[in-house]
C-alpha positions, -999 to 999 in steps of 0.1 A, spaced: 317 -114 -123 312 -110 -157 315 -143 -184 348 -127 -204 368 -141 -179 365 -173 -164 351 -191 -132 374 -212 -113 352 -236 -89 375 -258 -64 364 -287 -45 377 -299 -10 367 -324 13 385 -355 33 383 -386 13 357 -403 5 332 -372 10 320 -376 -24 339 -350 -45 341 -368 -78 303 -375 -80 296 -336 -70 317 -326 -100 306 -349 -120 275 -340 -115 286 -299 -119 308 -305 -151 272 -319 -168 246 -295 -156 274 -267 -167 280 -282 -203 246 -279 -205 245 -245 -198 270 -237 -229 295 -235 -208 336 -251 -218 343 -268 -184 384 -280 -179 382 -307 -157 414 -309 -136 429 -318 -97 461 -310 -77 482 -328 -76 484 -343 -110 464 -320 -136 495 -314 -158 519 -342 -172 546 -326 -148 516 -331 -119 511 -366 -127 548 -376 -118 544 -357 -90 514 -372 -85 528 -406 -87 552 -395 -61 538 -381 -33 503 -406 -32 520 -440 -42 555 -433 -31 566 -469 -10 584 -454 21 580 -424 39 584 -389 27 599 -364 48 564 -339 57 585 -307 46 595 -325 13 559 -338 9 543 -300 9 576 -286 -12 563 -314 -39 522 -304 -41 537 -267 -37 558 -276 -76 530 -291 -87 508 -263 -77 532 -239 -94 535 -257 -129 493 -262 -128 481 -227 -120 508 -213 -149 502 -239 -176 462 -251 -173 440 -227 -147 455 -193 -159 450 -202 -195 416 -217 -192 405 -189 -169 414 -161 -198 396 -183 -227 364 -177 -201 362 -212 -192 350 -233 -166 376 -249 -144 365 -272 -125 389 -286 -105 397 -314 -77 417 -298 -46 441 -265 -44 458 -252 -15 432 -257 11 439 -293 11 481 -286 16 466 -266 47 446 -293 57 467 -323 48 502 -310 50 494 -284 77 470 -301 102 477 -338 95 515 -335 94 515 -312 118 535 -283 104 527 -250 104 492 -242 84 503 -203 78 536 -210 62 523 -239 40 495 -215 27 522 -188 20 541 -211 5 515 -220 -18 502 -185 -28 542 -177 -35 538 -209 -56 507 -197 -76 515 -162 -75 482 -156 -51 457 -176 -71 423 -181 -52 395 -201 -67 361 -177 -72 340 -202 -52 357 -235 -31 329 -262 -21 339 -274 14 319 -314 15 321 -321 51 321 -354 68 331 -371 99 361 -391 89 339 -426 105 315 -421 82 343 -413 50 360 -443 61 327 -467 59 325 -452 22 362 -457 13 361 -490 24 326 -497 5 346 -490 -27 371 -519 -24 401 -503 -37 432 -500 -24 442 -469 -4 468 -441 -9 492 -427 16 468 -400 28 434 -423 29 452 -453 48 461 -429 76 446 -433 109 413 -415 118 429 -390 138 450 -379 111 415 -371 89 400 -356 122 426 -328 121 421 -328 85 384 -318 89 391 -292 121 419 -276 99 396 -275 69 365 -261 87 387 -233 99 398 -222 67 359 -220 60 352 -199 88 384 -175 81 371 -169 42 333 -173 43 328 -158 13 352 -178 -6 336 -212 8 305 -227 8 305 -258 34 279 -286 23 270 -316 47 288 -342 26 260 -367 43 230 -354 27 218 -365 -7 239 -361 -38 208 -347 -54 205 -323 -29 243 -310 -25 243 -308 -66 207 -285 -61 225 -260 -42 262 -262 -55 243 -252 -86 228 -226 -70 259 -207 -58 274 -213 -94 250 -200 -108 251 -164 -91 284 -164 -104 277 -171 -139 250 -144 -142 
């Protein structure tokens, strides 16, 4: 890949499997590096996102499953058009918090609907928009659950569901891994955060060069 175009770098993971640290962590070691990083999540990475955002993680009530994915798939739509694409042809860095691996996983698995339409859905959305590189942080939703608690906030719709909800969750996400393996690099979300930064840099690097 060469640096006139851009690097998109997603990262995925159940909550609490340390995602926000890992790119905090990325986004400095790549400013460092000289390189413009756009920070950035699904949903909720445009003004439009945030409403939809606001919706479909704070929402009172239930939201019908199909209605639930139809929302991250508009939000999906308006982000990829209005922040990735642009960043990615000013050769930036986007760096950025879940894509359509977690509708998959979330939607898909822990709704139980059907993973291959949601993910067609979601390319249709994004007009087949894949990240260069997705880092998978894998953990065993007991252990997530000891960390989410740890933190003493209150939970969204997604982390206050039950632990077999996030075990699907994980399955459905470590089967996307195997499907694309050169798309994903799957971390053990338990080990250090030194550690998982050390070789998350090491993959980004190889596409930087």
């Amino acid at each position: 890949m060469t640096s006139e175009r851009g690097v998109w770098i997603t990262l995925e993971g159940g909550d609490g499997s340390g995602k926000t640290t890992q790119a905090n962590l990325l986004e400095g070691w790549l400013e460092d590096a000289g390189r413009t990083v756009v920070r950035t999540r699904e949903p909720g990475g445009s003004e439009v996102g945030q409403l939809i955002r606001d919706i479909v993680l704070h929402h009172r009530g239930d939201i019908a499953p199909r209605a639930e994915a139809l929302l991250y798939a508009a939000d999906r739509a308006h982000h990829v058009a209005t922040v990735v694409r642009p960043a990615l042809e000013r050769g930036e860095v986007v760096l950025q918090d879940r894509y359509l691996d977690s509708s998959v996983a979330y939607q898909g698995a822990g709704r139980v609907l059907d993973g291959t339409e949601i993910r067609e859905l979601s390319l249709w959305a994004a007009e087949g928009a894949l990240p260069d590189l997705t880092v998978l942080l894998d953990l065993d939703p007991s252990e997530a659950r000891v960390r989410l608690d740890a933190d003493d906030k209150p939970f969204d719709r997604l982390e206050a569901e039950q632990i077999d909800f996030h075990a699907r969750v994980r399955a459905a996400y470590l089967g996307l891994a195997d499907a694309e393996p050169a798309r994903f690099l799957v971390l053990d979300a338990s080990a250090s955060a030194d550690d998982l930064a050390a070789r998350i840099r090491a993959r980004v690097g190889e596409l930087l060069d």
